[in-house]
C-alpha positions in Angstrom: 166.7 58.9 -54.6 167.4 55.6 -53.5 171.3 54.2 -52.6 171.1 51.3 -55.4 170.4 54.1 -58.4 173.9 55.7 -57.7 176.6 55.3 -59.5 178.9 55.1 -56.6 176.6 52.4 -55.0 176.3 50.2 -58.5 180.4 50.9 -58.7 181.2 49.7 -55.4 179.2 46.7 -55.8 181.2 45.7 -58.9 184.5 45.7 -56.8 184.3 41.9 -56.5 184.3 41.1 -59.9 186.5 43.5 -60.6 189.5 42.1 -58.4 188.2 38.3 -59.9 189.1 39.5 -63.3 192.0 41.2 -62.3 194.2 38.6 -60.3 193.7 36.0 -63.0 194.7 38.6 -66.1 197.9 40.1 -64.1 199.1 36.6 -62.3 201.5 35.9 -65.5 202.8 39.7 -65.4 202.9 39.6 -61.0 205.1 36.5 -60.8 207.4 37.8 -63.5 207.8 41.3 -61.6 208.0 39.1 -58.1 211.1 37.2 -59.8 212.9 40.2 -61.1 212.8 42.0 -57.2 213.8 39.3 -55.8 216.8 38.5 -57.8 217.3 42.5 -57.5 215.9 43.8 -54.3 215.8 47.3 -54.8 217.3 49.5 -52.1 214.2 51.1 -50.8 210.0 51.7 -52.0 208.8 54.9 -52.9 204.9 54.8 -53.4 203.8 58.0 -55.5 199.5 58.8 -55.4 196.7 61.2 -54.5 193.5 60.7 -52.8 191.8 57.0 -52.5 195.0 56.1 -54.2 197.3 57.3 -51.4 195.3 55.6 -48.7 196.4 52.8 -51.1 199.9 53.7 -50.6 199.6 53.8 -47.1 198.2 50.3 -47.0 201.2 49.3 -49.1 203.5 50.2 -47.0 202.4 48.5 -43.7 202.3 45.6 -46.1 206.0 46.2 -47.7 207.5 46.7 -44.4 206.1 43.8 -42.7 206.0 41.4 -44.9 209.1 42.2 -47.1 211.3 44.6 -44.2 212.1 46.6 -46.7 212.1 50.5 -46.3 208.7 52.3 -47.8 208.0 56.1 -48.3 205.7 58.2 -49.8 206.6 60.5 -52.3 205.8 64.1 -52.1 205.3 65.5 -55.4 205.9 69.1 -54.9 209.3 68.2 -54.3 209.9 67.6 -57.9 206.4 69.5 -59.3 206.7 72.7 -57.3 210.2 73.1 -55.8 212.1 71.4 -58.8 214.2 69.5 -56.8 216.0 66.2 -57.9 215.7 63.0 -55.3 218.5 60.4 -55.3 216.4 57.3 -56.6 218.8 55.4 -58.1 218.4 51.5 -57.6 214.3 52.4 -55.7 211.5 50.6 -56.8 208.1 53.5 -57.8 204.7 52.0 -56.9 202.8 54.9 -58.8 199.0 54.0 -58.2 196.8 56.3 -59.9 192.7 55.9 -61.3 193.0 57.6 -63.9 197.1 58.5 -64.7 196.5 61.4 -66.4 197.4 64.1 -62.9 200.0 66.5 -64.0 202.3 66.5 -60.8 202.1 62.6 -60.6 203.4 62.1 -64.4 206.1 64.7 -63.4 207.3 63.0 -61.1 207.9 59.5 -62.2 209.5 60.3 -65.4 211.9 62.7 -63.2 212.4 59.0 -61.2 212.6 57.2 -64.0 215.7 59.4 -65.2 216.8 59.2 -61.7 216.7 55.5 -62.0 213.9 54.1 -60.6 211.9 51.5 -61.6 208.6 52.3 -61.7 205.5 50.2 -61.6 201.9 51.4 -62.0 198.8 50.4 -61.0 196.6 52.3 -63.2 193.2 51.5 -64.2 193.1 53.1 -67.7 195.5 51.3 -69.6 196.3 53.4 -71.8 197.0 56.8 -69.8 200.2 58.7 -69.5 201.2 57.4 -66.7 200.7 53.9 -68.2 202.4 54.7 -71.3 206.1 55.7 -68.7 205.9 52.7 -66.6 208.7 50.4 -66.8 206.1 47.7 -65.9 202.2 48.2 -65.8 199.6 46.2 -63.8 196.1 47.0 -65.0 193.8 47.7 -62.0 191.1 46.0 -64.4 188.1 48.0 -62.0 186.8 49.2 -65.2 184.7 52.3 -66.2 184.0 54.8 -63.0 182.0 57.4 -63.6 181.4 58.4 -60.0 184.0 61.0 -58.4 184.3 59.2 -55.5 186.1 56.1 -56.0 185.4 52.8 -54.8 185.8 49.7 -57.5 189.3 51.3 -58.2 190.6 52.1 -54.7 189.6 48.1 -54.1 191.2 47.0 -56.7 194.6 48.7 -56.3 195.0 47.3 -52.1 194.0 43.7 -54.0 196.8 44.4 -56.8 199.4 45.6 -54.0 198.5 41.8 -51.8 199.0 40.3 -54.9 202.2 41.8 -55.8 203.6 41.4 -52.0 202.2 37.8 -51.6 203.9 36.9 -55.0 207.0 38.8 -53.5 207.4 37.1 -50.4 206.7 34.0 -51.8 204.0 33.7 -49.2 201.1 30.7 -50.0 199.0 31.3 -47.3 198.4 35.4 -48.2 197.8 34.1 -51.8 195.4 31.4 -50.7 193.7 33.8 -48.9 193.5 36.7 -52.0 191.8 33.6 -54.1 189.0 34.0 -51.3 188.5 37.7 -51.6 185.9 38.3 -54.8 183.4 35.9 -52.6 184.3 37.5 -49.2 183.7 41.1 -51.3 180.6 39.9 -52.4 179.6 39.0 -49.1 180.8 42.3 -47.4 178.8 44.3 -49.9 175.6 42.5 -48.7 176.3 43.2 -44.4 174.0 45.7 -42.6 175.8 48.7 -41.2 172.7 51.1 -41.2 173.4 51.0 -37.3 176.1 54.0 -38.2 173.5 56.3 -39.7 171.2 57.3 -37.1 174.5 58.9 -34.8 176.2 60.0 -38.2 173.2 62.1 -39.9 173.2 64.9 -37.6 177.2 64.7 -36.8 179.3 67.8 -37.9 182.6 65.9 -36.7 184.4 62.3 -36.2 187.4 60.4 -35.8 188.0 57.1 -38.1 190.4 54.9 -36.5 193.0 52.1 -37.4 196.2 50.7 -37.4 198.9 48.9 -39.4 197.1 48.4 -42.8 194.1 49.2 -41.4 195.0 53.2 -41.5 195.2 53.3 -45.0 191.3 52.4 -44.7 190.2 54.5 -41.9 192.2 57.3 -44.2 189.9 56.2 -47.1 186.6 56.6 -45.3 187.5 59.9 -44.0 187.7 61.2 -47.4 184.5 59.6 -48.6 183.0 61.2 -45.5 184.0 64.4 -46.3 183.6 64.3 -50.4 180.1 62.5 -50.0 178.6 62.9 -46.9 180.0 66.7 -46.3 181.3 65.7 -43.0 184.1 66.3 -41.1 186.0 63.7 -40.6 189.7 62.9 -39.6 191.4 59.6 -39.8 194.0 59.0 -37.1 196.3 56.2 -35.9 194.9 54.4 -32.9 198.3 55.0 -31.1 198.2 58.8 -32.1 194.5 59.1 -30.8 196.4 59.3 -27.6 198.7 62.0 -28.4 196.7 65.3 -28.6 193.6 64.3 -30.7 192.4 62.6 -27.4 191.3 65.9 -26.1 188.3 66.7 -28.0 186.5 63.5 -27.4 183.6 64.0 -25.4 180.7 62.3 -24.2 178.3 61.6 -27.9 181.6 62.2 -30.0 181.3 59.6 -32.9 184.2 57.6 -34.0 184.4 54.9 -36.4 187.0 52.0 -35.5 188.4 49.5 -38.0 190.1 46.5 -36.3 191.6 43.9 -38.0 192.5 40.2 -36.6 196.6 41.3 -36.3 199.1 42.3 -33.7 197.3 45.7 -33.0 194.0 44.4 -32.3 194.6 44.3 -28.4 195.3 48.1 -28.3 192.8 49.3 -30.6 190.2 46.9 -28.1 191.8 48.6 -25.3 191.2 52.1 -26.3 187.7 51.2 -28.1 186.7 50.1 -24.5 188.1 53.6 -22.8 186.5 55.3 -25.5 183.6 53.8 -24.5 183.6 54.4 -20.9 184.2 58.0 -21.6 180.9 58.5 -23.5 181.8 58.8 -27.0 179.8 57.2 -29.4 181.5 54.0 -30.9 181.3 52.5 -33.8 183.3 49.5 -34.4 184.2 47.3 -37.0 186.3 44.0 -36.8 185.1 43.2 -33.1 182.6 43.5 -30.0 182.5 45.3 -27.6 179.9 46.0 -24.5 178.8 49.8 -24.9 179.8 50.3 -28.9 177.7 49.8 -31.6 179.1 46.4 -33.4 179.1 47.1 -37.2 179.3 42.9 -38.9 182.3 42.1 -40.5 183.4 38.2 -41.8 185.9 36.6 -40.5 189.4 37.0 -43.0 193.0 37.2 -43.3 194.3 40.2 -41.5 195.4 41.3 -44.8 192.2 40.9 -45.9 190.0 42.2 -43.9 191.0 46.0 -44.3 189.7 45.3 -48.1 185.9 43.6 -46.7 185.9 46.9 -43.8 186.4 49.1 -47.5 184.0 47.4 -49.2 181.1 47.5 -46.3 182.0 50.7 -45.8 181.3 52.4 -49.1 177.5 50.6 -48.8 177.2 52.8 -45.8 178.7 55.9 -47.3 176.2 55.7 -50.3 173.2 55.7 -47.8 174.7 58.3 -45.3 175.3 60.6 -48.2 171.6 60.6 -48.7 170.0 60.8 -45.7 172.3 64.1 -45.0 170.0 65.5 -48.3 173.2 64.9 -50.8 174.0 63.0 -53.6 176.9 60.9 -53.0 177.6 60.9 -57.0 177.8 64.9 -57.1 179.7 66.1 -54.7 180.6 70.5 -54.5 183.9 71.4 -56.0 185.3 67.8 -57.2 185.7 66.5 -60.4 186.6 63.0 -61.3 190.2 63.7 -62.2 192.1 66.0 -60.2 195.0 68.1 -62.0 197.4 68.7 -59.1 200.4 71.2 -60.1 
């Protein structure tokens, strides 16, 4: 089997397009939704998601908090699916971000905060889903059809709908300039060369992905796809919590994955890329270079927009690492395309 015959890799090379169609058809809704939360902030964010679509969240809230200061926190559904217990929402704002909207605990939940009185918002790619149907406003992910039960077009899609929604928010031109950019800088991520992670990756058993600020939302994201596709184990951790505890087990040949973005937290994550380094452990690095790691190419983008070109690369690389471990990155044991979480 070849990379370009799955339907994860033909998926993942749509996400371009995808977020091309989808900032011009949800601009009109976006700058209405912008106006109404600014004329009335709400008191606090809750984002509400599972899977690629809480690594979405996570994103969203390094994105909320720095851009807009205002408090962000992700929901936990058994609060409301499994203990029955009622959260004082009143006057919050619900970012529910879901593929498909149709999991059981995550439509629980946000009609419980909708009676609670929250407003929620969803980014949803099937328009017409449950979830869809509740939401006080919807904003289509537009990604399209996704057969393969690892997403990729989606998860893209919903980080460029939440820098849409924030750059429209914060009334910020330069973000917004830079979102225009990101179907061709997409396009051109999807075509870079990181085949230099397979060789050290095929015969792995464990690994660390590493980022920070919104860059943890993606090194969150490839862990899963390294573990759903690839049958690896993989954790993602914080470049400052590397150092507390998960340090330990790094030894000489350990394999970690580094995402590094052009922000305020590039100086520590090239700081502990370069002790990494030193120790022995084998690093792969995306976002900069440095002597003694391998350099995986990345473009040159908007700090907020780079975490979405590291996404997009690194789904090219999952696709062929899936396969030359003996999988199928489009089958993957025990998962189905839509998860029904109780």
């Amino acid at each position: 089997m070849r990379a370009d015959t799955t339907c994860m890799f033909r998926e993942a090379a749509q996400a371009p397009e995808a977020v091309r169609v989808q900032l011009a058809a949800n601009a009109a809704p976006v700058a209405r939704l912008a106006e109404r939360l600014r004329r009335a902030p709400p008191r606090a964010v809750v984002t509400l998601a599972r899977g690629s679509s809480d690594h979405a969240a996570t994103f969203a809230r390094y994105l909320i908090e720095t851009r807009l200061g205002l408090l962000t926190s992700s929901a936990a559904p058994s609060v409301s699916s499994v203990y029955d217990a009622a959260t004082n929402l009143a006057g919050t704002l619900m970012l529910t971000i879901s593929q498909s909207g149709a999991s059981p605990d995550l439509l629980a939940v946000a009609s419980r905060a909708r009676e609670a009185g929250a407003h929620i918002v969803a980014l949803v790619n099937a328009e017409h889903s449950p979830l869809a149907q509740l939401a006080d406003v919807l904003l289509p992910l537009h990604a399209g059809s996704e057969r393969s039960v690892a997403a990729t077009k989606s998860y893209i899609a919903s980080l460029a709908a939440i820098v849409q929604l924030v750059a429209a928010w914060s009334e910020d031109p330069a973000l917004a300039s830079a979102l225009g950019e990101a179907p061709q800088l997409l396009a051109d991520a999807w075509q870079l060369d990181w085949s230099a992670a397979v060789p050290p990756l095929t015969t792995a058993t464990n690994l660390y992905v590493v980022g920070r600020g919104p860059g943890l939302g993606i090194a969150q994201e490839a862990a899963l796809k390294f573990k759903e596709t690839c049958g690896l184990h993989a954790e993602a951790v914080s470049a400052a919590e590397l150092r507390h505890g998960p340090m330990a087990i790094v030894r000489a040949g350990f394999p970690l994955l580094i995402f590094s973005q052009d922000d305020e937290s590039r100086a520590g994550i090239v700081q502990l890329s370069r002790e990494l380094a030193a120790s022995g452990a084998d690093v792969l690095l995306a976002g900069t270079a440095l002597a003694h790691t391998t350099e995986l190419p990345t473009q040159h983008a908007h700090p907020v927009i780079a975490p979405l070109l590291f996404a997009q690369s690194f789904y090219r690389l999952a696709t062929m690492l899936s396969l030359a471990r003996g999988l199928d990155p489009d089958a993957p044991p025990h998962l189905r395309k839509v998860t029904e979480t109780l």
